[in-house]
N, C-alpha and C positions, 0 to 999 in steps of 0.2 A: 585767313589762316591757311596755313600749307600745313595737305595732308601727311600723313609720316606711315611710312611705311609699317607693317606691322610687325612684330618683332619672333624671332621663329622659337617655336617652344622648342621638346625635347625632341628627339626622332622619335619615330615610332617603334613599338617593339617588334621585333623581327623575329619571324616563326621559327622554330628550331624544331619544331616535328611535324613531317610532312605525311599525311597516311591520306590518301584520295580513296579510302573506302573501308572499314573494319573487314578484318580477313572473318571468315565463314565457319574459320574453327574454333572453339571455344579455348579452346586448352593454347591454340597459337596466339590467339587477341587477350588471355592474360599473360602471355610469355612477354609482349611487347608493350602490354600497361607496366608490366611492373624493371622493365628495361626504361622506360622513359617516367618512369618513379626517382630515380636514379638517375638519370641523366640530368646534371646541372643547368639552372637558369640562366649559363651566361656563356659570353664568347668563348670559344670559337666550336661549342658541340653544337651537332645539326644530322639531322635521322631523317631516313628518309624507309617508310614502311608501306609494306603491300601492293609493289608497283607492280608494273609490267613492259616488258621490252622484249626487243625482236632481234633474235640471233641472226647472226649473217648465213643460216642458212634457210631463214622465215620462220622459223619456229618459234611462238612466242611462250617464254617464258617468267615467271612471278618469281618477284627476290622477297624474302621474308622482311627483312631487315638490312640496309647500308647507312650506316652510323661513321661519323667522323668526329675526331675526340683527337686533342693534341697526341695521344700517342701513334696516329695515323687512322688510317679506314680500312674498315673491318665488313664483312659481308658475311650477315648471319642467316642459319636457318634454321628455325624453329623447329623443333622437334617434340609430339607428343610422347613422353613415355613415364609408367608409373614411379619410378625411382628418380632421386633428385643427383645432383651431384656436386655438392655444397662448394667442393675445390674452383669449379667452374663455375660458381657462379661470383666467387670472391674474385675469382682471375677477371672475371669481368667488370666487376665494379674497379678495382684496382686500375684497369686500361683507362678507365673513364676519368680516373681523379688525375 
């Protein structure tokens, strides 16, 4: 009996939110739970949160939020403050859909 190869299942799911560490601020780490509440289970959005990179002139610097969503990529930052501002946060769902 000739063995047969085995047969390939589905792909694997591929991660669409990248955060290499929960950011230290309380009020920033629900600003980007509830962004990625919101952000859809399917291709082609992909976030990438709480990184850090090095300016070309050594200065390293942390990006809150870089998200890519068919309406293009967007580079967010979090802002703690007590008032909301409902217009923006619809503009923002709206980019995403």
């Amino acid at each position: 009996m000739t063995p047969t190869a085995p047969k390939p299942g589905p792909p694997a799911a591929r991660e669409r939110w990248f955060q290499p560490r929960r950011s230290g601020f309380r009020w920033e780490q629900e600003g980007l739970d509830h962004v990625r509440q919101l952000m859809p289970a399917a291709e082609p959005y992909r976030a990438w949160a709480t990184f850090q990179f090095t300016g070309v002139t050594g200065r390293i610097n942390e990006c809150d939020l870089l998200i890519a969503v068919p309406g293009g990529v967007y580079l967010l930052e979090l802002k703690g403050h007590p008032k909301i501002c409902p217009h923006r946060l619809r503009s923002t769902a709206a980019a995403m859909a």
